[in-house]
N, C-alpha and C positions, 0 to 999 in steps of 0.2 A: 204778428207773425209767430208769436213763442206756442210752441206745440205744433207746430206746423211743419211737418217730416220732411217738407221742401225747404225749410231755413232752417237749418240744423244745429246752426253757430249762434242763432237767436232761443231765448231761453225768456222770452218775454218781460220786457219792463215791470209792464202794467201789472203781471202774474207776482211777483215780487210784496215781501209783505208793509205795504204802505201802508200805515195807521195815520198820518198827516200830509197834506201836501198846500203848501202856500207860496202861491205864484208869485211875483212881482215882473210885471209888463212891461218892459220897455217902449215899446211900440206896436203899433197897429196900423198897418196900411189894406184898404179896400179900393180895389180897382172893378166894378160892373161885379162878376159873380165871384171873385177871387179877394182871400184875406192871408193876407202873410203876420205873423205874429215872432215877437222875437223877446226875450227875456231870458229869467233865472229862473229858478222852483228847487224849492227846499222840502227836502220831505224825511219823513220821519218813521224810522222801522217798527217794531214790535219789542225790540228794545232799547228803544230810545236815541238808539244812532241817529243821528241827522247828516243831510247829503246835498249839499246845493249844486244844482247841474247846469248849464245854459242850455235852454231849448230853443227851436226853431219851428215854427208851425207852419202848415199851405193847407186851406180847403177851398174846398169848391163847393159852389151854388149848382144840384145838378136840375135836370130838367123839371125833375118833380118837387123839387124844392127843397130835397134834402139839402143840410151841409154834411160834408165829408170831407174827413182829413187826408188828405193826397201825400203831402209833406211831412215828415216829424225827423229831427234831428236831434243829438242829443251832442253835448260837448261838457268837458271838466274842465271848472278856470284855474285850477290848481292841479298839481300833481297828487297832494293829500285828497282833495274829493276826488279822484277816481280809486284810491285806495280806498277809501270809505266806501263807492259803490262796489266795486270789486269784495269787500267782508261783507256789503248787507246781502248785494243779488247771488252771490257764490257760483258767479261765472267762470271758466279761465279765461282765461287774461291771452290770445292771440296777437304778438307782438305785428302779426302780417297786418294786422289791421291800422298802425296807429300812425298820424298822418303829423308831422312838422312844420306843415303849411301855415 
């Protein structure tokens, strides 16, 4: 979505300058054309900051046999890794968004 004039507040993950990124998978469930993924990823800036985030993934098997990511979620297991992605992506920080749950 980042660059995208319809998501305004979104500033793109993936656009961000990642020089490393090393997953670690917790699991993997496949139901027919659906894979839900869930873990960590640690990634690494351009200078050398490092940022471990918890992801959530959902794709889908479509008719032509793409897969496509439908789902992506992003979470900080810490208070410090979101301060760390907050210095690497130099987003602001919108307090509306952040969830207690």
């Amino acid at each position: 979505m980042g660059g995208d004039a319809a998501y305004p507040d979104d500033h793109g993950f993936a656009l961000s300058p990642w020089t490393t990124c090393e997953p670690n998978i917790a699991g993997v469930v496949i139901r027919g054309d659906v894979a839900l993924a869930m873990g960590q990823v640690t990634l690494e800036d351009t200078k050398g900051t490092r940022v471990t985030v918890d992801k959530s993934f959902g794709f889908v098997r479509g008719k032509d046999g793409t897969l496509r990511m439908e789902i992506g979620n992003l979470g900080f297991p810490t208070g410090q890794a979101l301060i760390d992605w907050l210095n690497v992506v130099q987003e602001p920080f919108n307090l509306s968004y952040v969830s207690q749950d």
